[in-house]
DRENDO-1510 file (C-alpha; in Angstrom, 1 decimal, always signed):
<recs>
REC; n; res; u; v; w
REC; 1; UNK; +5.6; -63.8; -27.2 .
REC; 2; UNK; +1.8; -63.6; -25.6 .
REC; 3; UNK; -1.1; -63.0; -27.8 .
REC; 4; UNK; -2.8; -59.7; -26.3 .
REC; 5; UNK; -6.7; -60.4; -27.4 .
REC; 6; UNK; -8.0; -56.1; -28.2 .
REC; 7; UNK; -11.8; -56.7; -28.6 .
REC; 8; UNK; -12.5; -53.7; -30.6 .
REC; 9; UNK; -16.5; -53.2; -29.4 .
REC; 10; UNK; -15.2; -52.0; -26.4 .
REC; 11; UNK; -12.2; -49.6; -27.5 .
REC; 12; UNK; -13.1; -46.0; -26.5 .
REC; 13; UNK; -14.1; -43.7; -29.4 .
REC; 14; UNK; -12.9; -40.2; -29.2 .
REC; 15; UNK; -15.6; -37.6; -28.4 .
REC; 16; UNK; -16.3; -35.0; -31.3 .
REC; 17; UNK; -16.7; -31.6; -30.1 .
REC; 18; UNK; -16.1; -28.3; -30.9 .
REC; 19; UNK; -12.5; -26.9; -31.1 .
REC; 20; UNK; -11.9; -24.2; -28.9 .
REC; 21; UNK; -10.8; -20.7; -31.2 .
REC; 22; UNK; -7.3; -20.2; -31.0 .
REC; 23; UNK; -6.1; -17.3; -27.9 .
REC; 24; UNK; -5.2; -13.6; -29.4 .
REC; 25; UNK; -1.3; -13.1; -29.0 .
REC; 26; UNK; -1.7; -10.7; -26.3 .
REC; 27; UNK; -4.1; -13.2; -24.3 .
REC; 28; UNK; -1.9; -16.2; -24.5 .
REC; 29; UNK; +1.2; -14.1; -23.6 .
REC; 30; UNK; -0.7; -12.9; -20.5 .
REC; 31; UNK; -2.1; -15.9; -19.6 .
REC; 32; UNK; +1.6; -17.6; -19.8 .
REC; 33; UNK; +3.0; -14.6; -17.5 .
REC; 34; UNK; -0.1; -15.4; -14.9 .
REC; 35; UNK; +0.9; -19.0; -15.0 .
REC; 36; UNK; +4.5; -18.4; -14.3 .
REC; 37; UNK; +4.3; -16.0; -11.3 .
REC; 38; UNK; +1.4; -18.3; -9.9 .
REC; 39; UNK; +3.9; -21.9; -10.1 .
REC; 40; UNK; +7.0; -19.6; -8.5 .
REC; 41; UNK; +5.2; -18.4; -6.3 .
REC; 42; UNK; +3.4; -21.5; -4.6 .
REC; 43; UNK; +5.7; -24.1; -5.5 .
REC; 44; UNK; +8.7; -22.4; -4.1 .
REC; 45; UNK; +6.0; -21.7; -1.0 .
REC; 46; UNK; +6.1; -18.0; -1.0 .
REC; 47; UNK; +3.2; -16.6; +1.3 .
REC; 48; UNK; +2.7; -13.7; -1.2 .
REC; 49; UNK; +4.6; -11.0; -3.6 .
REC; 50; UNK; +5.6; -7.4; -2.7 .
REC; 51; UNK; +6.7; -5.0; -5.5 .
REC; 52; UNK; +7.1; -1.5; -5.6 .
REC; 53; UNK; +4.1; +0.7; -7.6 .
REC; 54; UNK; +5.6; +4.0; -9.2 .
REC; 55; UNK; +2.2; +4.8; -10.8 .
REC; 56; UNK; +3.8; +3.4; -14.2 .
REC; 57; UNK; +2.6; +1.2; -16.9 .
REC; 58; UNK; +5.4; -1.3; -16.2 .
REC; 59; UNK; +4.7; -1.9; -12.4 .
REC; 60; UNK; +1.1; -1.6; -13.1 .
REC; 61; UNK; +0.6; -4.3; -15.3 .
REC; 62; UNK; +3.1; -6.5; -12.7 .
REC; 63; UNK; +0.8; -5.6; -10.1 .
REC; 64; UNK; -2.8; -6.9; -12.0 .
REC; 65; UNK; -0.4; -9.9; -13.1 .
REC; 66; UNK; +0.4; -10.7; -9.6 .
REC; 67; UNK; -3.4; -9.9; -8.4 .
REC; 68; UNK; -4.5; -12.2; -11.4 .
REC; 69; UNK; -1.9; -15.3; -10.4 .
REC; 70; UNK; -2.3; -15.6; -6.7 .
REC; 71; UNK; -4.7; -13.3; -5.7 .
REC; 72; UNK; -5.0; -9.8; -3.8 .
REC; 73; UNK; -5.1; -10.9; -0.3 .
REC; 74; UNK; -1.4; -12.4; -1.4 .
REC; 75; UNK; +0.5; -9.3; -2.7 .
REC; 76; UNK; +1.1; -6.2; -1.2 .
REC; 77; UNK; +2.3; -2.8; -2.8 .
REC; 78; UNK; +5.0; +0.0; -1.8 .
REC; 79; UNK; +4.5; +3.9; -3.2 .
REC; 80; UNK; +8.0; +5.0; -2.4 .
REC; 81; UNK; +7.5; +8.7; -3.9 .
REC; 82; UNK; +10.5; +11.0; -4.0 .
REC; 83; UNK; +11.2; +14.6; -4.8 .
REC; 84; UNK; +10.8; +14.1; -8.3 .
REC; 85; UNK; +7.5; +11.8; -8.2 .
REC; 86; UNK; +4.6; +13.5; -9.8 .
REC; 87; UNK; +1.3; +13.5; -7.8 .
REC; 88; UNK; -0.5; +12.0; -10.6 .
REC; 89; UNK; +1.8; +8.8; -10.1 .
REC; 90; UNK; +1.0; +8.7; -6.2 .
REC; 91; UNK; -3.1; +8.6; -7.3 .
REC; 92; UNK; -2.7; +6.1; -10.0 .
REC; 93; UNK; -1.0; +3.9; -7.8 .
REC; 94; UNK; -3.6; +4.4; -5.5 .
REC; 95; UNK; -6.4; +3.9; -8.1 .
REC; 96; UNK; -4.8; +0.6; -9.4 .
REC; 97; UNK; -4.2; -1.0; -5.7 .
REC; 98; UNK; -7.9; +0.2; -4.9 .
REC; 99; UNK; -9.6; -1.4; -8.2 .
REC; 100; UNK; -7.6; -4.4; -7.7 .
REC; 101; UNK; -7.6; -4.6; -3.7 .
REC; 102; UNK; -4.6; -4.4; -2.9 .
REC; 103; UNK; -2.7; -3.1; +0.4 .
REC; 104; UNK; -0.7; -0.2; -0.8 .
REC; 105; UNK; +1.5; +1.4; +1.7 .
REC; 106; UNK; +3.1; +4.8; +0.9 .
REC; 107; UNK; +6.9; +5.6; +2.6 .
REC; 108; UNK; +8.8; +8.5; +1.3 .
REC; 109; UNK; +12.2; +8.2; +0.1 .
REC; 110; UNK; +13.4; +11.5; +0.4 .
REC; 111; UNK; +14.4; +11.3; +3.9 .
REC; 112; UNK; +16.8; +8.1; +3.0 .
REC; 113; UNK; +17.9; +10.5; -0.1 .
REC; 114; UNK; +19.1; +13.6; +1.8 .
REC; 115; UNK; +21.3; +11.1; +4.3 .
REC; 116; UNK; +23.0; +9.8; +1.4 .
REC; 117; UNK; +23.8; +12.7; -0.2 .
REC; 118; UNK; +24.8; +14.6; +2.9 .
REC; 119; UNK; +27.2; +11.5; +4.0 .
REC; 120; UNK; +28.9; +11.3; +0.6 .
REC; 121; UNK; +29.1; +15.0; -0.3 .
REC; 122; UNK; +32.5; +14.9; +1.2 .
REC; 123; UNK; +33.5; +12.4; -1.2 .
REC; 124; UNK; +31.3; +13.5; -4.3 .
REC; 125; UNK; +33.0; +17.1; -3.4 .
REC; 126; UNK; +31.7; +19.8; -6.4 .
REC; 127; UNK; +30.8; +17.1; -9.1 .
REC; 128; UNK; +27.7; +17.7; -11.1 .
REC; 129; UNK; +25.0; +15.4; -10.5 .
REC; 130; UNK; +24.2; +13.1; -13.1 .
REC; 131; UNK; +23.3; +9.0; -13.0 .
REC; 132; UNK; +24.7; +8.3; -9.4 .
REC; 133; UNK; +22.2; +10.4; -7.5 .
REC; 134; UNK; +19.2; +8.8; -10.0 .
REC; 135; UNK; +20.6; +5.4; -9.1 .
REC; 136; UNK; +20.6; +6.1; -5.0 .
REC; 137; UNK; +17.1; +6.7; -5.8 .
REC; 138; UNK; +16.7; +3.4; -7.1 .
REC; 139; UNK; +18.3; +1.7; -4.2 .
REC; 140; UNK; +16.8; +3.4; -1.6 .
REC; 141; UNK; +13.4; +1.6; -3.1 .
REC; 142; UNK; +15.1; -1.9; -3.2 .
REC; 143; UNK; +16.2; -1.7; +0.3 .
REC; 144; UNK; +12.7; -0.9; +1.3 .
REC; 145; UNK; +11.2; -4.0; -0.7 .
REC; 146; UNK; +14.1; -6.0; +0.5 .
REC; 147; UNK; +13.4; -5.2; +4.3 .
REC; 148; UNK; +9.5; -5.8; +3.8 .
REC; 149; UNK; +10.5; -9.3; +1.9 .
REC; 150; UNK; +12.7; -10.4; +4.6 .
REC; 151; UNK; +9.7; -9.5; +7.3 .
REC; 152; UNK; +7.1; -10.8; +5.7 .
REC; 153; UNK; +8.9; -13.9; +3.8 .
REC; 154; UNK; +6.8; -12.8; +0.6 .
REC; 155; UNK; +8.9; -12.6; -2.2 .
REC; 156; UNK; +10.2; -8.9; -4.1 .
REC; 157; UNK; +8.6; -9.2; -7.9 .
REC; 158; UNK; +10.9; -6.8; -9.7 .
REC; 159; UNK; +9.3; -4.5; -12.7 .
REC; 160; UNK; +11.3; -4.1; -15.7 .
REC; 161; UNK; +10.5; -5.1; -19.1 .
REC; 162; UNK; +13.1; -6.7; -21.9 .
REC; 163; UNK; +13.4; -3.5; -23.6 .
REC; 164; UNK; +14.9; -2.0; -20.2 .
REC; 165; UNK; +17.0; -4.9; -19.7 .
REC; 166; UNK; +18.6; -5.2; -23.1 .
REC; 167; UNK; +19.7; -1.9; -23.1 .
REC; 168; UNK; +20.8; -2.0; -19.2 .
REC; 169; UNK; +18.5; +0.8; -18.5 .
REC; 170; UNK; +17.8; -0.6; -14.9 .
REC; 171; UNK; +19.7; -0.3; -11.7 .
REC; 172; UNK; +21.3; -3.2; -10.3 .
REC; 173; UNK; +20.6; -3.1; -6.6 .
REC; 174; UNK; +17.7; -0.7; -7.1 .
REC; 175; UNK; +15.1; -1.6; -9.3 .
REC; 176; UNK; +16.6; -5.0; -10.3 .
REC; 177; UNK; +16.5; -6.5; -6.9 .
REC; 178; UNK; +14.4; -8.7; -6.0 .
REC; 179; UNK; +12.8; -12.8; -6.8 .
REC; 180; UNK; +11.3; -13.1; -9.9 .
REC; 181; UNK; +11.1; -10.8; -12.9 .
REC; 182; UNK; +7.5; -11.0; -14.4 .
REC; 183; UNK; +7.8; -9.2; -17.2 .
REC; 184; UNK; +11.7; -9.5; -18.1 .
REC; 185; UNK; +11.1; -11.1; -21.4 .
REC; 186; UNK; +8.2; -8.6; -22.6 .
REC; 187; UNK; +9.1; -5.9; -24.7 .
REC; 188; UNK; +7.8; -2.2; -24.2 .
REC; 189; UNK; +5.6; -2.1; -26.8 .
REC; 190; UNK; +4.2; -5.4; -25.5 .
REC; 191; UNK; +3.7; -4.1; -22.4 .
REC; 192; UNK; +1.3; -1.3; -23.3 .
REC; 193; UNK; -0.8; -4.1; -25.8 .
REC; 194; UNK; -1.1; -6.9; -22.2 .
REC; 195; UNK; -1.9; -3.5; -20.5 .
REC; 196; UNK; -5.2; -2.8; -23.2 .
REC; 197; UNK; -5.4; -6.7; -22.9 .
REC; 198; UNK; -6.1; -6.4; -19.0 .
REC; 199; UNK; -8.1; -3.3; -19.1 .
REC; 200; UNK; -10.7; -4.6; -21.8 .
REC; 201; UNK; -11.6; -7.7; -19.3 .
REC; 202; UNK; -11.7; -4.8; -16.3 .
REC; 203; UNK; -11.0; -1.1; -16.3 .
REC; 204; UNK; -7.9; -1.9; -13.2 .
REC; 205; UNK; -4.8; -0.1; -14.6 .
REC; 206; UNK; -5.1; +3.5; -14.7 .
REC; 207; UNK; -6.1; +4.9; -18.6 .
REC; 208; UNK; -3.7; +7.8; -17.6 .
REC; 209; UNK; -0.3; +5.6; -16.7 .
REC; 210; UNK; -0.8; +3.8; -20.3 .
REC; 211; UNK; -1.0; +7.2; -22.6 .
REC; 212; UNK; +1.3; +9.5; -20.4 .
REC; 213; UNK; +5.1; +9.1; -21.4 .
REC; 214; UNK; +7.2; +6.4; -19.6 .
REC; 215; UNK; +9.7; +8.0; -17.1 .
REC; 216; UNK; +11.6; +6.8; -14.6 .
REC; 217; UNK; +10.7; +10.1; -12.3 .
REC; 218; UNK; +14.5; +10.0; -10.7 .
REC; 219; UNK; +15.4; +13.7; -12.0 .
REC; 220; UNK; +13.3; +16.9; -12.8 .
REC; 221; UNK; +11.2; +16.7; -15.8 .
REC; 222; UNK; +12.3; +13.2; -16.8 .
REC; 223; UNK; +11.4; +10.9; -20.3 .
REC; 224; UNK; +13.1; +7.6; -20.8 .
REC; 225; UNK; +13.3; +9.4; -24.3 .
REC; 226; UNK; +16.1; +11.6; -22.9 .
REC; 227; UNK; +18.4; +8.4; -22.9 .
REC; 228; UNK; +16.3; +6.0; -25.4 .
REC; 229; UNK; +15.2; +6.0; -29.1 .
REC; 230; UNK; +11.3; +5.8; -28.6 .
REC; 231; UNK; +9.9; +2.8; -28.3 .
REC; 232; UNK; +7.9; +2.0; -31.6 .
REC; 233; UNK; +12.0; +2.2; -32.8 .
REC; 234; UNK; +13.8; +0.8; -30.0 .
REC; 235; UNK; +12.3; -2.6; -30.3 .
REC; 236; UNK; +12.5; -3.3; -33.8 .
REC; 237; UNK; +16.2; -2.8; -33.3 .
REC; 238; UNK; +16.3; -5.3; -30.4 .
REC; 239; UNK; +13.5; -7.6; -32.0 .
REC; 240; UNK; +16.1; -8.0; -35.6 .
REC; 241; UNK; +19.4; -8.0; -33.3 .
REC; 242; UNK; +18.4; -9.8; -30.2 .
REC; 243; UNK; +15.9; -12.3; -31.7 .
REC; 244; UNK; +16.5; -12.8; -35.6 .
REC; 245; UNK; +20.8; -12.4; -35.1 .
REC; 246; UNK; +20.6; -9.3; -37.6 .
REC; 247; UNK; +23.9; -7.4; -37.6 .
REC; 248; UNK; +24.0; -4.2; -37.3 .
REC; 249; UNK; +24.5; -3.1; -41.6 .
REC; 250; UNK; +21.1; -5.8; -42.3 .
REC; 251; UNK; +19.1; -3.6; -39.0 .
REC; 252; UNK; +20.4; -1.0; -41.5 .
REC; 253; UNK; +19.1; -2.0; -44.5 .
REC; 254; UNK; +15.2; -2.9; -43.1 .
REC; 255; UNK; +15.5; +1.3; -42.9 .
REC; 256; UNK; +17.0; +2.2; -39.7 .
REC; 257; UNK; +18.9; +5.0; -38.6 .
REC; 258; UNK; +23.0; +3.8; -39.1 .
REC; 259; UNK; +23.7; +5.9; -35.6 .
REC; 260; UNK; +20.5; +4.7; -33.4 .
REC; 261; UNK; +21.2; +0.8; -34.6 .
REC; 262; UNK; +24.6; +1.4; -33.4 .
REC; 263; UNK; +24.0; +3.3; -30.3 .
REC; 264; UNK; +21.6; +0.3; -29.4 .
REC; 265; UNK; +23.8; -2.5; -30.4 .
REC; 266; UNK; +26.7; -1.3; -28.2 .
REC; 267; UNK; +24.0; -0.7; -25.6 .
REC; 268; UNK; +23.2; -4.1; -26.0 .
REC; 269; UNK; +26.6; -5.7; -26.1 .
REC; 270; UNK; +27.5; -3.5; -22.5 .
REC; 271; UNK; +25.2; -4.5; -20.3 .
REC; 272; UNK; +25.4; -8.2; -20.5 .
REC; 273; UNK; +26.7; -7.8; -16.7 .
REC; 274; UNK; +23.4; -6.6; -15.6 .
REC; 275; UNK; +21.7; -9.2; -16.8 .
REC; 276; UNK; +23.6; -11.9; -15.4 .
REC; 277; UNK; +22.4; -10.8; -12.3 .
REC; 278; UNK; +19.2; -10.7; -13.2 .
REC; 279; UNK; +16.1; -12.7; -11.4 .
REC; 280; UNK; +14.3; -15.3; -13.5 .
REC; 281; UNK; +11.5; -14.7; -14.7 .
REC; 282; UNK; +9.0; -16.2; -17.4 .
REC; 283; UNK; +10.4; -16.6; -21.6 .
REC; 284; UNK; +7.2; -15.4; -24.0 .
REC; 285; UNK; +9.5; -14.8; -26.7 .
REC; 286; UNK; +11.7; -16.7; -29.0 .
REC; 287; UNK; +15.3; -15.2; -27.4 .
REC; 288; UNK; +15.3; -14.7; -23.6 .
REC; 289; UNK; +18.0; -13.5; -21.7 .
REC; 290; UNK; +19.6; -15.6; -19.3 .
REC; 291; UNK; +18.3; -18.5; -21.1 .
REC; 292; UNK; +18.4; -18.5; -24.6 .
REC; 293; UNK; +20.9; -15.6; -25.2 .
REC; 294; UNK; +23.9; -15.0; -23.9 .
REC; 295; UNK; +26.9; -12.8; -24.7 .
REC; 296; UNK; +30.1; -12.6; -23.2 .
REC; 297; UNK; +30.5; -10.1; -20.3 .
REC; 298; UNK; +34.3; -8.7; -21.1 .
REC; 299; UNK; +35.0; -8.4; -25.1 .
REC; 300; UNK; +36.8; -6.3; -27.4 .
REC; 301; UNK; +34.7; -6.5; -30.2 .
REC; 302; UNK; +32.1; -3.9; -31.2 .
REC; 303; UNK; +29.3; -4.5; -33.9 .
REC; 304; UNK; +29.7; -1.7; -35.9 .
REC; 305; UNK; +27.5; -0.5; -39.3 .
REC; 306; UNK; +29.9; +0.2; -42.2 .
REC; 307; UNK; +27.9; +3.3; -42.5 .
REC; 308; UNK; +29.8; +4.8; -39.3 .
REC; 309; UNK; +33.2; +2.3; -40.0 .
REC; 310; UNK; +34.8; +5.9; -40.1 .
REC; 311; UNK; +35.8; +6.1; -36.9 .
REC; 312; UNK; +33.4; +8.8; -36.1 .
REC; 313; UNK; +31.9; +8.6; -32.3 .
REC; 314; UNK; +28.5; +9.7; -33.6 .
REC; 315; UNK; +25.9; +7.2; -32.4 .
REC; 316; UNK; +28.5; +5.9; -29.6 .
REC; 317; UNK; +26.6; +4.0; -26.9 .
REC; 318; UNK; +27.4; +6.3; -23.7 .
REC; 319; UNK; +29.2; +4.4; -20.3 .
REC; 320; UNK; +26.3; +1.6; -19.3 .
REC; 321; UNK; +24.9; +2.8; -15.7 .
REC; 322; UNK; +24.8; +0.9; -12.9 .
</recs>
């Protein structure tokens, strides 16, 4: 053993300084999100980001994180309108990749649209339209994004939030493709409080695309309320069954509609194959998908409230889209 000789006199005594305040929620969660898109981005040596802008709160609040994390001159926006985009969505797009900087280039859809529909009407024949034509909508957009990602080298950032992908209300192939999901473990509601967050350091996201309803603009007159329980309900639900491992009676009990916990459970439970295809993305909350949650893709079993044990389909999740 050697004697190690510590001659206190010269021992370095910790500075005392003021402790810095702790971050708000929504500041930390943001400032994770920048930090995540900023490390995938350079140390995976992308040359920049491309995503698609809809004029939503969901891409717009991508679009400032991507601006904030490696800077405008690095990302690049598509406007891929279609016959159901409202005008109002075409200027806050424009409004957004003008206050941030951004090149924004606008390509229509539609003309991609009519070729599909006009090649497969043979096949489709006299069937009502319904989620197919929404979801060649989507695709048509990820091809675009694709196409400009494999030009460029700059890497797709996809859009959705957690509350989308727990319920599989996405499009794989569409909307889901692409690199890294920014946002993929933020929850709606979350979305609109990073979306204040961002606007009360600058006025960049559009005041209209946080206080219209969300829609996904791929039929006439559309509201993601047509095929979702609203949001201030819809992630509660997910929050207890996703996060806290609440079954469906004890989402129940906490005051929930028995047929809307149900519908959303089997939601849920259905679209675990959409997930696993996925992009990464960056974890904020407790229970990420992909990561910390997983749930097998083919099962029998259906959570069920006792409440609707029955055997009445009230409250039946519908067949998950793709």
């Amino acid at each position: 053993l050697r004697a190690v000789h510590v001659d206190v006199a010269e021992t370095v005594v910790p500075r005392v300084g003021p402790i810095e305040p702790f971050l708000a929620l929504e500041a930390s969660i943001y400032r994770a999100i920048v930090l995540g898109v900023r490390d995938y981005v350079d140390k995976n040596r992308f040359p920049g980001v491309v995503l698609g802008l809809s004029g939503g709160i969901d891409s717009a609040l991508t679009l400032a994180l991507a601006v904030d994390a490696i800077g405008a001159d690095r990302v690049e926006a598509l406007i891929m309108p279609s016959r159901y985009t409202k005008q109002m969505s075409i200027d806050d797009a424009l409004a957004e990749c003008g206050a941030l900087g951004v090149r924004a280039d606008i390509i229509s859809i539609e003309p991609m649209f009519e070729t599909f529909l006009r090649e497969l009407k043979p096949i489709f024949g006299d069937r009502p339209a319904d989620a197919t034509e929404e979801n060649i909508q989507a695709r048509c957009r990820g091809v675009l994004l694709m196409a400009v990602s494999n030009k460029t080298g700059k890497m797709v950032l996809t859009t959705g939030n957690k509350s989308e992908m727990a319920v599989g209300y996405a499009t794989l192939y569409g909307d889901m493709a692409g690199g890294f999901a920014a946002i993929k473990d933020v929850p709606k509601t979350m979305v609109y409080r990073l979306a204040e967050y961002r606007n009360a350091i600058s006025e960049v996201i559009p005041r209209r695309a946080i206080e219209r309803p969300p829609s996904a603009e791929l039929a006439a007159d559309q509201a993601d309320t047509d095929s979702l329980p609203a949001y201030e309900v819809l992630d509660p639900i997910l929050e207890a069954y996703i996060e806290r491992d609440c079954s469906p009676d004890e989402i129940v009990a906490e005051g929930f509609d028995a047929a809307t916990v149900d519908r959303v459970v089997a939601m849920v439970d259905r679209n675990e194959y959409k997930r696993r295809q996925a992009a990464p993305g960056v974890r904020i909350t407790r229970r990420a998908f992909g990561r910390d949650r997983r749930y097998p893709i083919t099962s029998g079993y259906r959570h069920r409230s006792s409440e609707l044990d029955s055997g009445s389909t009230e409250g039946a999740a519908p067949r998950a889209q793709t």
